[in-house]
Every structure is written in C-alpha cells, then in structure tokens.
Backbone as CSV, one residue per row, in Angstrom:
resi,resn,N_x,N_y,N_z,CA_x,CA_y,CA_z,C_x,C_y,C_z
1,UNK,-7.411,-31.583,-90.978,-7.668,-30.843,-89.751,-8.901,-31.391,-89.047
2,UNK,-9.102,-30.971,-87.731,-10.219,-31.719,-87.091,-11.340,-30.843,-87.047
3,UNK,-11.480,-29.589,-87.467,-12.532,-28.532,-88.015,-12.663,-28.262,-89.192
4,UNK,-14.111,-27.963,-89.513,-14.324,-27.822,-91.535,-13.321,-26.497,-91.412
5,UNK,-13.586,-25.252,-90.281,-13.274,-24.104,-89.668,-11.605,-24.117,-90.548
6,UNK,-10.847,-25.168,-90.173,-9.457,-25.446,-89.862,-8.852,-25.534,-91.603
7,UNK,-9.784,-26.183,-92.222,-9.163,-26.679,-93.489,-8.701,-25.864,-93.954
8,UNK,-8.802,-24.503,-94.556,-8.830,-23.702,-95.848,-7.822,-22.622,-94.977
9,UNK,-7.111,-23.058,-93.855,-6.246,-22.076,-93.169,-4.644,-22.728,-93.954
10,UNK,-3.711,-21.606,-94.734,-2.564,-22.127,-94.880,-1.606,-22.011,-93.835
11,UNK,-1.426,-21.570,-92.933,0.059,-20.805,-91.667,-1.079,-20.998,-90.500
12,UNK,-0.047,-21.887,-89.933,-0.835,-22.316,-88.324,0.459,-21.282,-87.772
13,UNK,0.404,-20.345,-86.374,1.593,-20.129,-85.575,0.949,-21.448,-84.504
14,UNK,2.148,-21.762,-84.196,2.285,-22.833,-82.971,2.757,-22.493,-82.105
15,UNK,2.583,-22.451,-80.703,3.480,-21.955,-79.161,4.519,-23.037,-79.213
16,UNK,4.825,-22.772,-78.592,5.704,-24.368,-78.092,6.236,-24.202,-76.533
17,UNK,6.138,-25.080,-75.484,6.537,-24.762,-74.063,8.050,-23.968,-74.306
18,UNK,8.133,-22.839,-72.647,9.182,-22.394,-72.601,9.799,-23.267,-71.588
19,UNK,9.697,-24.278,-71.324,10.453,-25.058,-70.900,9.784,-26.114,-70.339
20,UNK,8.997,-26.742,-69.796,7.622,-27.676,-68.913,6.927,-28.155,-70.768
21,UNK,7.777,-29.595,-70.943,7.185,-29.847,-72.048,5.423,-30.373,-72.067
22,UNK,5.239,-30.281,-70.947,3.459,-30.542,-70.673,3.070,-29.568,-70.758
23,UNK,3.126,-28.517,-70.813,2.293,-27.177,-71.329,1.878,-27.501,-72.578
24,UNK,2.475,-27.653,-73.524,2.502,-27.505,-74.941,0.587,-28.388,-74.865
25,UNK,-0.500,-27.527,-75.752,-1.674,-27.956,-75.996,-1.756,-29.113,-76.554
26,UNK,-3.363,-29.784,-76.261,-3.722,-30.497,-77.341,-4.161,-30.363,-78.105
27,UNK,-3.949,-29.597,-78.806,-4.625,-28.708,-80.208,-3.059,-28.095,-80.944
28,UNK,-2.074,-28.038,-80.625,-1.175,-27.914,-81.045,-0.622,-28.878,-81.265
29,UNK,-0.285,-29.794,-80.873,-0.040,-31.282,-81.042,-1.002,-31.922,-82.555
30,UNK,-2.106,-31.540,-82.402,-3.119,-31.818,-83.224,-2.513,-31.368,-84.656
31,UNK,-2.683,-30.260,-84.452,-1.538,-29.250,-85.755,-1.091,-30.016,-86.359
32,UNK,0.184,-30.040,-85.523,1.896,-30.515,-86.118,1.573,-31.823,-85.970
33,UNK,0.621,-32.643,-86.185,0.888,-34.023,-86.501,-0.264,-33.641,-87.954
34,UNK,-0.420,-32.975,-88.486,-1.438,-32.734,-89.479,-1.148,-31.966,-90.448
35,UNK,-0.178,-31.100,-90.231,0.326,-30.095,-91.326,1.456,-30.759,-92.684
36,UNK,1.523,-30.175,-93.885,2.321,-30.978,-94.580,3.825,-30.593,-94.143
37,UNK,4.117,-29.510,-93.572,5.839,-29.152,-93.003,5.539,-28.404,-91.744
38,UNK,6.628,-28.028,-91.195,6.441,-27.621,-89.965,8.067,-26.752,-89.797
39,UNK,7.869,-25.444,-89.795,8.478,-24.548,-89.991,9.451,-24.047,-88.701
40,UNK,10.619,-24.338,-88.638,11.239,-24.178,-87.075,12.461,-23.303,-86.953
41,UNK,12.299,-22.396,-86.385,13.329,-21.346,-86.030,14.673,-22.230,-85.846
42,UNK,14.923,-23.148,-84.923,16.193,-24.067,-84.982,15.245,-25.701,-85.074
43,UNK,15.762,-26.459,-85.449,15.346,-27.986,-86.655,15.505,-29.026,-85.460
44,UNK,16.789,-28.539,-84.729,17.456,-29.425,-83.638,16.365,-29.004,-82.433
45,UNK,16.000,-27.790,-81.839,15.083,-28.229,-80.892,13.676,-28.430,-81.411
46,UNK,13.095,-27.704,-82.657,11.900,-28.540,-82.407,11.634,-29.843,-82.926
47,UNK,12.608,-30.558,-83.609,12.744,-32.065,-83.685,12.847,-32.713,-81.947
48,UNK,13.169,-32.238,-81.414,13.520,-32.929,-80.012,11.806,-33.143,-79.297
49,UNK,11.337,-31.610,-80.048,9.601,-31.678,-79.087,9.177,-32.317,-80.271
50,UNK,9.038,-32.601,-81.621,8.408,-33.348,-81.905,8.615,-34.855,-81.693
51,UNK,9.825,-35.265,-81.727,10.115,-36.526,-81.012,9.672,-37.213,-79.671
52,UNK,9.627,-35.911,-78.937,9.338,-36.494,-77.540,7.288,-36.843,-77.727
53,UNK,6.712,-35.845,-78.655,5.457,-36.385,-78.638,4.745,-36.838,-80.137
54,UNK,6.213,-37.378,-80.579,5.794,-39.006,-81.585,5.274,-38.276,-82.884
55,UNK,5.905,-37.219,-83.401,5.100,-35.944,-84.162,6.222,-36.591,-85.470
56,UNK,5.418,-36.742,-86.520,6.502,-37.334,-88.133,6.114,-36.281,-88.944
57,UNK,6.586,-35.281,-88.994,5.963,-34.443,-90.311,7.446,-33.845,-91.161
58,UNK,7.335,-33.231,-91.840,9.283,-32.828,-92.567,8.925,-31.721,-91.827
59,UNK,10.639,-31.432,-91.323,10.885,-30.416,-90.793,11.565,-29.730,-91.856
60,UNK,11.884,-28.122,-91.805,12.280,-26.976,-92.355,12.533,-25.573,-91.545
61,UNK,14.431,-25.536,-91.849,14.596,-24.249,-91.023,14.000,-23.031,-91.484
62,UNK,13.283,-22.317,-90.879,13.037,-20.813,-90.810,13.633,-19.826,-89.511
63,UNK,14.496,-18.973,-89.663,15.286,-18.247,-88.705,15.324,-16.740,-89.492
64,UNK,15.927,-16.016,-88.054,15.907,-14.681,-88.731,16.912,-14.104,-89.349
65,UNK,17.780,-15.292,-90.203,19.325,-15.312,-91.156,18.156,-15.707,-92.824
66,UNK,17.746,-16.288,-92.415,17.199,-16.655,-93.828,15.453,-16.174,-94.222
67,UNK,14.785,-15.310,-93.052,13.090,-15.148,-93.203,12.958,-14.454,-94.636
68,UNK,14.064,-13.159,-95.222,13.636,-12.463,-95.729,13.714,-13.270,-97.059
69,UNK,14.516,-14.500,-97.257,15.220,-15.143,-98.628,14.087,-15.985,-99.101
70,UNK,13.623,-16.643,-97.402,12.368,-17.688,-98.117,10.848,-17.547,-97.579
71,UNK,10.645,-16.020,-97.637,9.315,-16.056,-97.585,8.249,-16.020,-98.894
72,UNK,9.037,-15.428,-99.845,7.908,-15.318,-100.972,7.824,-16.980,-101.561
73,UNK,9.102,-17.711,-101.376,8.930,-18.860,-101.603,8.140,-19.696,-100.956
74,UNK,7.853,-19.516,-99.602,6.533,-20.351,-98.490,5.496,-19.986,-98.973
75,UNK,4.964,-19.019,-99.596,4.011,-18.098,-99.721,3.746,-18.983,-100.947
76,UNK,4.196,-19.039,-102.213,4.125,-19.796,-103.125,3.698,-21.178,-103.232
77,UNK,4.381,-21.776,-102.457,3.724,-23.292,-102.025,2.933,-23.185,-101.292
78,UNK,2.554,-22.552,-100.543,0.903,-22.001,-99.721,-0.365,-22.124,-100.920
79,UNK,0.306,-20.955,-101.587,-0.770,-20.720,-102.588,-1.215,-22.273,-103.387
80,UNK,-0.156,-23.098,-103.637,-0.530,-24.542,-104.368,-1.389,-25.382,-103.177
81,UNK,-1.429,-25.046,-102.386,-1.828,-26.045,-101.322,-1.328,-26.592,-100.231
82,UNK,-0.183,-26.528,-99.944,0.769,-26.683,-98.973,0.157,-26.321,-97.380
83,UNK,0.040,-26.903,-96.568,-0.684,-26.313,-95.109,0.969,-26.147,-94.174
84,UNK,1.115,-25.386,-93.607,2.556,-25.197,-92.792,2.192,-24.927,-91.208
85,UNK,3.318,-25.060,-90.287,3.172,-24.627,-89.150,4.148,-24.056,-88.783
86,UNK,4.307,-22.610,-88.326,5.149,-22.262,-87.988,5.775,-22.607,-86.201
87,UNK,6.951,-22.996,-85.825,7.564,-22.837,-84.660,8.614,-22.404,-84.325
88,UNK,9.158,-21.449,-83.085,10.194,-20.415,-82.611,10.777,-22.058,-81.649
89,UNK,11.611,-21.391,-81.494,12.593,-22.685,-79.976,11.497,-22.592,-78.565
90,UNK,11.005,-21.195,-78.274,10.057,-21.658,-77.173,9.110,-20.018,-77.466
91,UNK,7.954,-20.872,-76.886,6.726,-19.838,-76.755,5.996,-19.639,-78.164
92,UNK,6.028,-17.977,-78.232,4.795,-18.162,-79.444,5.822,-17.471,-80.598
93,UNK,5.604,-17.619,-81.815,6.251,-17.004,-82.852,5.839,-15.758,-83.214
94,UNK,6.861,-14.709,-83.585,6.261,-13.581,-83.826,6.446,-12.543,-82.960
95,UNK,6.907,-13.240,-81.458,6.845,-12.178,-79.936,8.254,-12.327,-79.736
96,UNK,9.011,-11.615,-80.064,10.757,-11.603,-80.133,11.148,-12.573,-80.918
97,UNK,10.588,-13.253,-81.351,11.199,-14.382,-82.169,10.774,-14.274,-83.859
98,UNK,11.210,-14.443,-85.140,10.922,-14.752,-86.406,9.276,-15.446,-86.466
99,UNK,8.118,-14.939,-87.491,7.232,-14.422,-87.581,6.369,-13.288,-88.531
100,UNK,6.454,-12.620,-88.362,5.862,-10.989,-88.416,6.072,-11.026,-90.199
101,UNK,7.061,-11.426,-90.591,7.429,-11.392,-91.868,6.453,-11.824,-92.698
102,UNK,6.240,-13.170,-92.425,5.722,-14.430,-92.792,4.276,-13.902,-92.814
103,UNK,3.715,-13.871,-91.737,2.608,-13.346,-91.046,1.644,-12.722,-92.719
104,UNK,2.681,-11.333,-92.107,2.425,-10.623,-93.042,2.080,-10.991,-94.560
105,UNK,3.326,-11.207,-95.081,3.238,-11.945,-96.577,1.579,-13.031,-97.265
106,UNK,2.080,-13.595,-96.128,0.186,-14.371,-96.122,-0.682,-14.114,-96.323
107,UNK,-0.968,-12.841,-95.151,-1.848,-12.111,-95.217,-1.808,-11.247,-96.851
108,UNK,-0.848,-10.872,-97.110,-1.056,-10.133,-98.013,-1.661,-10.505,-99.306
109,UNK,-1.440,-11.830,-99.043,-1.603,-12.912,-100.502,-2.602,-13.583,-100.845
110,UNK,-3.603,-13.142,-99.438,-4.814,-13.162,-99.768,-5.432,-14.493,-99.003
111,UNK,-4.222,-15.436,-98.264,-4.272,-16.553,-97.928,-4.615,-16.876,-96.141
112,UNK,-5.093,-17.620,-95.695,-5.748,-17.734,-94.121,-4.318,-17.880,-93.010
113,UNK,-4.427,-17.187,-91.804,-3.355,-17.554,-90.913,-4.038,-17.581,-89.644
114,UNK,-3.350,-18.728,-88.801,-4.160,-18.700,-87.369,-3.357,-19.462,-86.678
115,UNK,-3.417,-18.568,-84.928,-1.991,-18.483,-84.024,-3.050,-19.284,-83.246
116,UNK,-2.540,-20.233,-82.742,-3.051,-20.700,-81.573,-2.620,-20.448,-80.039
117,UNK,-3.620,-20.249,-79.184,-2.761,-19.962,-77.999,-1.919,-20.649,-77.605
118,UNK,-0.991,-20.167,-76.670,-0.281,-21.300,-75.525,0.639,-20.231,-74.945
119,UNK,1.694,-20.808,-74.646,2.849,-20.417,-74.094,3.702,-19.496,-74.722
120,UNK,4.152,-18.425,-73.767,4.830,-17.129,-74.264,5.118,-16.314,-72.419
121,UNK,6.359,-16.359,-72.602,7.012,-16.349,-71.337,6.770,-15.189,-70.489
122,UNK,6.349,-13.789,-71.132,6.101,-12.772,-70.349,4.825,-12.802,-69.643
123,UNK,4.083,-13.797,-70.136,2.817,-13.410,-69.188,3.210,-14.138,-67.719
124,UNK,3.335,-15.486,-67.572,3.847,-15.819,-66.090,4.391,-14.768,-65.184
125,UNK,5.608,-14.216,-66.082,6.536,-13.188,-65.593,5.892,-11.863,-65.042
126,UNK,4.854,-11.581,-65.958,4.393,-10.069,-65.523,3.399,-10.665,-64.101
127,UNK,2.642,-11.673,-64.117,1.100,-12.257,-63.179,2.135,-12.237,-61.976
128,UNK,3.436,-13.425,-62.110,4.215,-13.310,-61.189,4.820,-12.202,-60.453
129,UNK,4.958,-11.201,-61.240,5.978,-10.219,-60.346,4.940,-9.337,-59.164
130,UNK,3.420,-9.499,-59.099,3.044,-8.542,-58.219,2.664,-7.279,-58.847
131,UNK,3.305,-6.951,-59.684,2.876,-5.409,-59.943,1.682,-5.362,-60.715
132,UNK,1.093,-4.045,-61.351,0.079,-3.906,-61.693,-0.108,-4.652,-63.180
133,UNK,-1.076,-5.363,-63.279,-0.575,-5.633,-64.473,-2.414,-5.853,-65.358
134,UNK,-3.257,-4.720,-65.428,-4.119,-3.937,-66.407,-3.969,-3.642,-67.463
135,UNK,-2.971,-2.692,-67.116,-2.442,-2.294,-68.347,-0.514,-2.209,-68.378
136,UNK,-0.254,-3.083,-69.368,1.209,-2.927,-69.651,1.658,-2.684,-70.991
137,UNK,3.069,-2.423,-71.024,3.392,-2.314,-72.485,4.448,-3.345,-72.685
138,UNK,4.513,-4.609,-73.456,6.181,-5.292,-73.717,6.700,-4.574,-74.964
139,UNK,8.166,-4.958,-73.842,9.184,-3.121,-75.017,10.010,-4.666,-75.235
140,UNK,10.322,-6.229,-75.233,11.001,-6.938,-75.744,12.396,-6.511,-75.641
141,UNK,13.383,-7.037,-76.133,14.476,-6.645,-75.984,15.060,-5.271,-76.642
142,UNK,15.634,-4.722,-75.247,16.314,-3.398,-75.764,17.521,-3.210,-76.662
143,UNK,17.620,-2.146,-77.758,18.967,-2.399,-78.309,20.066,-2.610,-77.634
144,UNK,20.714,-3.374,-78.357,22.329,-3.687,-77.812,22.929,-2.400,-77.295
145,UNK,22.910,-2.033,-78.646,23.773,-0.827,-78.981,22.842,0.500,-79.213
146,UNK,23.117,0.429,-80.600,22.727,1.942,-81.039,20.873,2.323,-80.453
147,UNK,20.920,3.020,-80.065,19.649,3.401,-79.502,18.695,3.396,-78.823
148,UNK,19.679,2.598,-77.796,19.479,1.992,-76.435,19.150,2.851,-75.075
149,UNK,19.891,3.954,-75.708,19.630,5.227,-73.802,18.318,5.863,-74.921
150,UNK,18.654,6.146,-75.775,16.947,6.702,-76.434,15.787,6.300,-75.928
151,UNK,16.053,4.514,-76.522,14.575,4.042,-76.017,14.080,3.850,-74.396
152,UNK,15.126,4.090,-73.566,15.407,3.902,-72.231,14.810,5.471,-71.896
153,UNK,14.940,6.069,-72.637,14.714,7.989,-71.840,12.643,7.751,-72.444
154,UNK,12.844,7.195,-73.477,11.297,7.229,-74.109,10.326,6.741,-72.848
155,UNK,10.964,6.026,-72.060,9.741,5.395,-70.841,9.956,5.537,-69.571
156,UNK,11.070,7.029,-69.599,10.687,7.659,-68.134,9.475,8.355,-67.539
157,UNK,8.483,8.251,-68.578,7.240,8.602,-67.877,6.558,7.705,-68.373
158,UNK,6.885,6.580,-68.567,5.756,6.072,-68.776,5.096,4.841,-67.846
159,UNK,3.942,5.077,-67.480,3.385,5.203,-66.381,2.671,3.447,-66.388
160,UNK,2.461,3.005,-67.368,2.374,1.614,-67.449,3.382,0.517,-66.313
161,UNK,3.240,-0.858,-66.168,3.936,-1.804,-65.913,5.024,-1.967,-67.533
162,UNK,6.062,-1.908,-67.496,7.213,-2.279,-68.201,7.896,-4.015,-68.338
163,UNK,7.540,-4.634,-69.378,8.075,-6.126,-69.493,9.423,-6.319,-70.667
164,UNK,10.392,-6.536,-70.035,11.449,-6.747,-71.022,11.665,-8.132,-70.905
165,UNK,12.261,-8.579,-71.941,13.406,-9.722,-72.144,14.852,-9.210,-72.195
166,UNK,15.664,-10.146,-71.678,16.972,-9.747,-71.451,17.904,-11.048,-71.367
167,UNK,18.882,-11.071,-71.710,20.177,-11.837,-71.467,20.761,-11.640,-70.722
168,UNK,21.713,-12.667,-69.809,22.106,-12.907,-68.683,23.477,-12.116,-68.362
169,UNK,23.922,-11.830,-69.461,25.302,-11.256,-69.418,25.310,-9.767,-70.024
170,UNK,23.667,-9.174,-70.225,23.406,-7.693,-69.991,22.155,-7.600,-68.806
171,UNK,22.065,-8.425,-68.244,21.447,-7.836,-67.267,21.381,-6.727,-66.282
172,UNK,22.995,-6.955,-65.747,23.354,-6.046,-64.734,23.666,-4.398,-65.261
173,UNK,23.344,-4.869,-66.769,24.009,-3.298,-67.684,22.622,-2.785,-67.966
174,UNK,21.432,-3.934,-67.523,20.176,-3.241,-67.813,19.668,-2.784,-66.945
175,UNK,19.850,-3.363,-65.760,19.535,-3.296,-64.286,20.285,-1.590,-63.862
176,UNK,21.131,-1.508,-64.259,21.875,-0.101,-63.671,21.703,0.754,-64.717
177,UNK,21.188,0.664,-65.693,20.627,1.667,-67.570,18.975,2.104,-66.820
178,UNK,18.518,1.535,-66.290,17.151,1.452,-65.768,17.248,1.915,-64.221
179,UNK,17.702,1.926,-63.220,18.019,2.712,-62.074,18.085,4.006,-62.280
180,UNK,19.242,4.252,-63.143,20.208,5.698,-63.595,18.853,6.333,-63.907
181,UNK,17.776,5.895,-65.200,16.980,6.382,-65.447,15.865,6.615,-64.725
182,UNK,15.475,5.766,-64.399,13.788,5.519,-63.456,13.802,6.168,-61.932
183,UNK,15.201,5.542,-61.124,15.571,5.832,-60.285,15.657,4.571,-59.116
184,UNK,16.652,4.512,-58.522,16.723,3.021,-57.208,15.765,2.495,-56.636
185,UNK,14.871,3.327,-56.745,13.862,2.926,-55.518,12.249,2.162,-56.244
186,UNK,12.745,2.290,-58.102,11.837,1.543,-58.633,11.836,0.038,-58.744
187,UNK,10.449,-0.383,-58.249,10.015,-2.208,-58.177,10.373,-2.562,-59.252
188,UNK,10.699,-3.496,-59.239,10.837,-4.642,-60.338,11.046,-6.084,-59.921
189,UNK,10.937,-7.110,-60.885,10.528,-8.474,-60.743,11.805,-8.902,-61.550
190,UNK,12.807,-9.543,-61.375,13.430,-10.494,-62.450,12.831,-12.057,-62.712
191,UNK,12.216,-12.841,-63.453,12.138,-14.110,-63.657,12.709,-14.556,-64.477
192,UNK,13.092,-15.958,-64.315,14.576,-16.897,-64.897,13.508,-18.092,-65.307
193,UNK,13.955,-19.292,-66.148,13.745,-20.197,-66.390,12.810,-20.883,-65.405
194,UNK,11.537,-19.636,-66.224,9.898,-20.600,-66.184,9.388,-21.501,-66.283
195,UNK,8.877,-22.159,-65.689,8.512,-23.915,-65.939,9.667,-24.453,-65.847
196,UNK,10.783,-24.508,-65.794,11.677,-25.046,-65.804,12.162,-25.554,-64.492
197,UNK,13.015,-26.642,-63.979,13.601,-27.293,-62.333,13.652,-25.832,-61.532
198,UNK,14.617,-25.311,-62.113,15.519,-23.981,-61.383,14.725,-22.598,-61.625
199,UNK,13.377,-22.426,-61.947,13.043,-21.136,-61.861,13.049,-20.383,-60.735
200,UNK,13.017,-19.380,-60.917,13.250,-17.994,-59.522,12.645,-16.559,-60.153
201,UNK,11.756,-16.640,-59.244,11.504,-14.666,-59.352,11.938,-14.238,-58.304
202,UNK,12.238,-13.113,-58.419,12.975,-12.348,-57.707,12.408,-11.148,-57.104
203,UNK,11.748,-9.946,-56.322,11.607,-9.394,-56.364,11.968,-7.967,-55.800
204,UNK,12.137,-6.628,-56.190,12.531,-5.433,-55.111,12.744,-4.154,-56.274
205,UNK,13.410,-3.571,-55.007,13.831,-1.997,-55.987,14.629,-2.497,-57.283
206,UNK,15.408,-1.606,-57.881,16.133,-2.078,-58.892,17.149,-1.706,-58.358
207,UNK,17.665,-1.109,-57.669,18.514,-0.943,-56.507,18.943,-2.189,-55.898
208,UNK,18.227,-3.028,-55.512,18.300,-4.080,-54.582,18.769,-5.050,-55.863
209,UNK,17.758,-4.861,-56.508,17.910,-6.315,-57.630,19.575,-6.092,-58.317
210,UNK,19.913,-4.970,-58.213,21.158,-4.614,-58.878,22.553,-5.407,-57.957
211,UNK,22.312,-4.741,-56.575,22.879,-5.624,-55.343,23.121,-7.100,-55.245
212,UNK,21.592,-7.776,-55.450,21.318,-9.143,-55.312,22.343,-9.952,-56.652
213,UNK,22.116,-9.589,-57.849,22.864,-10.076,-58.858,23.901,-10.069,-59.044
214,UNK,24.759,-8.517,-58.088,26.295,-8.924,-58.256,26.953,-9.933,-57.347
215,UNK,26.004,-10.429,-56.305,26.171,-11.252,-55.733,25.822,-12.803,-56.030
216,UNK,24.682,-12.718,-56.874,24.206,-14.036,-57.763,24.050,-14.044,-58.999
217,UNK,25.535,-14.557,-59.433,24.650,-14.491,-61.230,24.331,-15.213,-61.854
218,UNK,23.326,-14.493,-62.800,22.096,-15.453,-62.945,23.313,-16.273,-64.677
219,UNK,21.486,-17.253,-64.814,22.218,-17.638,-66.216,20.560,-18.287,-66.090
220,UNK,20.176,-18.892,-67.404,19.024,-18.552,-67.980,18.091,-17.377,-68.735
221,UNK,17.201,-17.913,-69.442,16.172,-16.943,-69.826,15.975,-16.033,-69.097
222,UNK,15.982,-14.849,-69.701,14.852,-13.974,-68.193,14.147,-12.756,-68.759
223,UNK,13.178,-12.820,-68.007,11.981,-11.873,-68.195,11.737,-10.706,-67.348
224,UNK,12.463,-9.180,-67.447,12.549,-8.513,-66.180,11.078,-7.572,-66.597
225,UNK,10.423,-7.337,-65.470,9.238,-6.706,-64.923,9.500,-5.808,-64.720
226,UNK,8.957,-4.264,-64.730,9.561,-3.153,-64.182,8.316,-2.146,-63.921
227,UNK,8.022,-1.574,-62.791,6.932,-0.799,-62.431,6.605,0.207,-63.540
228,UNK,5.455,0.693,-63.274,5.416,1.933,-64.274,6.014,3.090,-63.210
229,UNK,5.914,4.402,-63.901,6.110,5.621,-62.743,4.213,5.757,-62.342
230,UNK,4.635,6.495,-61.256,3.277,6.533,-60.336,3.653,7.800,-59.274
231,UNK,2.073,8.226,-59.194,2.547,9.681,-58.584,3.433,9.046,-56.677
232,UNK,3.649,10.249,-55.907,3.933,9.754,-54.828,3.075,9.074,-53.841
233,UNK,1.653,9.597,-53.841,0.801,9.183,-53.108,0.837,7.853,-53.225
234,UNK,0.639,7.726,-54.605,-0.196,5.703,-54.968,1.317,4.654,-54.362
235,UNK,2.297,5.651,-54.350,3.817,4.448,-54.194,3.675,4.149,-52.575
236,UNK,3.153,5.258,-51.916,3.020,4.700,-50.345,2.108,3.618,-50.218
237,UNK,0.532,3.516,-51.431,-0.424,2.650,-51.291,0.376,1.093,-51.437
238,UNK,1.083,1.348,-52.520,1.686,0.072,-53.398,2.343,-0.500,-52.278
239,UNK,3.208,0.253,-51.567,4.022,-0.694,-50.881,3.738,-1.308,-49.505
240,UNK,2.307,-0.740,-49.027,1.496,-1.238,-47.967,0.847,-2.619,-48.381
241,UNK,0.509,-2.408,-49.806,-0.120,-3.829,-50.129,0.198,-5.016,-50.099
C-alpha cells in the first residue's frame, strides 16, 4: 500500500464508475493494482474496468447468490493475511448492491475495513433534480412484491426529499404507486444513465412524469427523486424558485 495508515487494513470497498470510466479515482486504481484478489459482484464487468486500466490482480466472484456461502471463508484468509478489494458492477458496494455482509463479518473478526470514496449514483441524481436536498432519506429499491404499498404508505408523511432506484419496466408502476399515494401534483426528478452518452433528467409533478413516460420509454439505470411532503405555504415558495 502507499500509506503505513493502509497496510494492516484487510477489505478495501472500491467505487467503481456508474458509467464515465474517468471517474473511477486515483487511489482506487492504486488499490486494485495492490491488493492480493479483488472481489467482484459480476468477474465479466469488472475484468473489463480492470483491463481497460492495465489492473493484473486474480479476480473472484462475490454476488448476492453466493455472499452468505463465502463469507466466513474470506474472513478466514483475511485473518492469514490475504488483503482483498471488494467491487459491485457500478458505484459503491454495500448501497443496493452485495456488501453489508462482508462488511460486517470483518468487522466482527476483529479485522480493519476501509471504503473509499467515489461514485454512487444517487448523489448526482438527488444535486441534479433541484429539490431540497439537506436532508434526505434513500429508501433504494422498493419491494417487488410483498410489502410494497406498506412501505409506500410508511412515507406519506414523510417530509424529507425521497431517493429511489428503480427499473425500467417498473417504473411506470412506481410512478402511478407514488401519485395514488403522495398525490399528482408531487415534484419529482427521474435520472437515467449518469455519466453515460444518453443521460437525461427529467423533471415535474409525478403526474406529468407519469404522462411523459407513457409516451417515452425509458430503458437504462434510473434514479427517481421524489419531494418530501411540505406544508401548503412552502409549495407556493418552491415553485416560485
């Protein structure tokens, strides 16, 4: 490592760009050309970013089919000496993606872990959309299924900026789950493939955004923004601004 600081750490988390492979740090780069393995949610894309910046270290799948089978086993070769880096397909590990497990276990074992900053797609998304963004809460992706209008009724008052992740082919089922609840006339931001050729934010009621999408559908990543509730007064301020 290039710090005395650095040595005696076993679990690096690594960002990795969400799409703009020049984001990715020089201190992350530093990492993953230094670690003895390098731990990757899928093998096939982060071989592609280590290829593109000349990175030789063994790769090893970690995903959220196999976290629970081989963590006490990472943990084990940690303990012998082993230095690892963990990486998700894009952004930071741990924030919707496989993580937390690992994390944990480490920690528990008495052994050093350290996330380096970088890239993680909701922040662009929230700075971008305009709305307030002091204080927010990311609710990450909503259930599919089971317990989905629950967690949807849990943040009709809640008065924060709202950041989800979402898929392209529940959008419009999130977009109208979130109207029904909040009501039409609440702001929101959709953003698509950040850093990327084709990004787009979007912005309006959820009303509108509901409109706009059955007319354009999307495909990419996306990161939807969603106002908090706010009394009536402050919504006349908001929309003068």
């Amino acid at each position: 490592m290039s710090s005395e600081e650095e040595k005696h750490i076993c679990l690096f988390l690594v960002p990795t760009p969400i799409g703009n492979l020049k984001d990715i740090t020089l201190r992350a780069i530093e990492v993953l050309k230094s670690v003895d393995v390098i731990l990757a949610e899928d093998t096939r894309t982060t071989g592609k970013l280590l290829k593109h910046f000349e990175i030789n270290r063994p790769l090893q799948s970690y995903h959220i089919f196999n976290e629970h089978k081989t963590v006490e086993r990472l943990v084990q070769r940690m303990k012998t000496g082993e230095v690892m880096a963990l990486c998700s397909d894009a952004g930071t590990p741990g924030i919707s993606d496989p993580g937390f497990l690992l994390v944990r276990a480490v920690k528990e074992a008495g052994l050093e872990v350290n996330c380096l900053p970088g890239a993680t797609a909701f922040v662009p998304a929230l700075v971008n959309s305009g709305l307030p963004n002091d204080r927010f809460t990311f609710e990450g992706f909503l259930p599919h299924k089971k317990g989905r209008q629950t967690r949807i009724q849990a943040l009709v008052e809640e008065s924060r900026t709202m950041v989800f992740y979402e898929s392209p082919h529940r959008l419009m089922k999130t977009l109208g789950q979130l109207a029904e609840a909040f009501g039409q006339d609440r702001m929101a931001s959709v953003s698509r493939e950040l850093t990327k050729v084709f990004e787009e934010n979007v912005r309006g009621t959820l009303g509108e955004l509901t409109a706009y999408y059955q007319e354009h559908p999307i495909k990419g990543e996306i990161v939807l923004v969603v106002e908090g509730k706010v009394e009536k007064k402050e919504i006349k301020e908001f929309r003068k601004s």
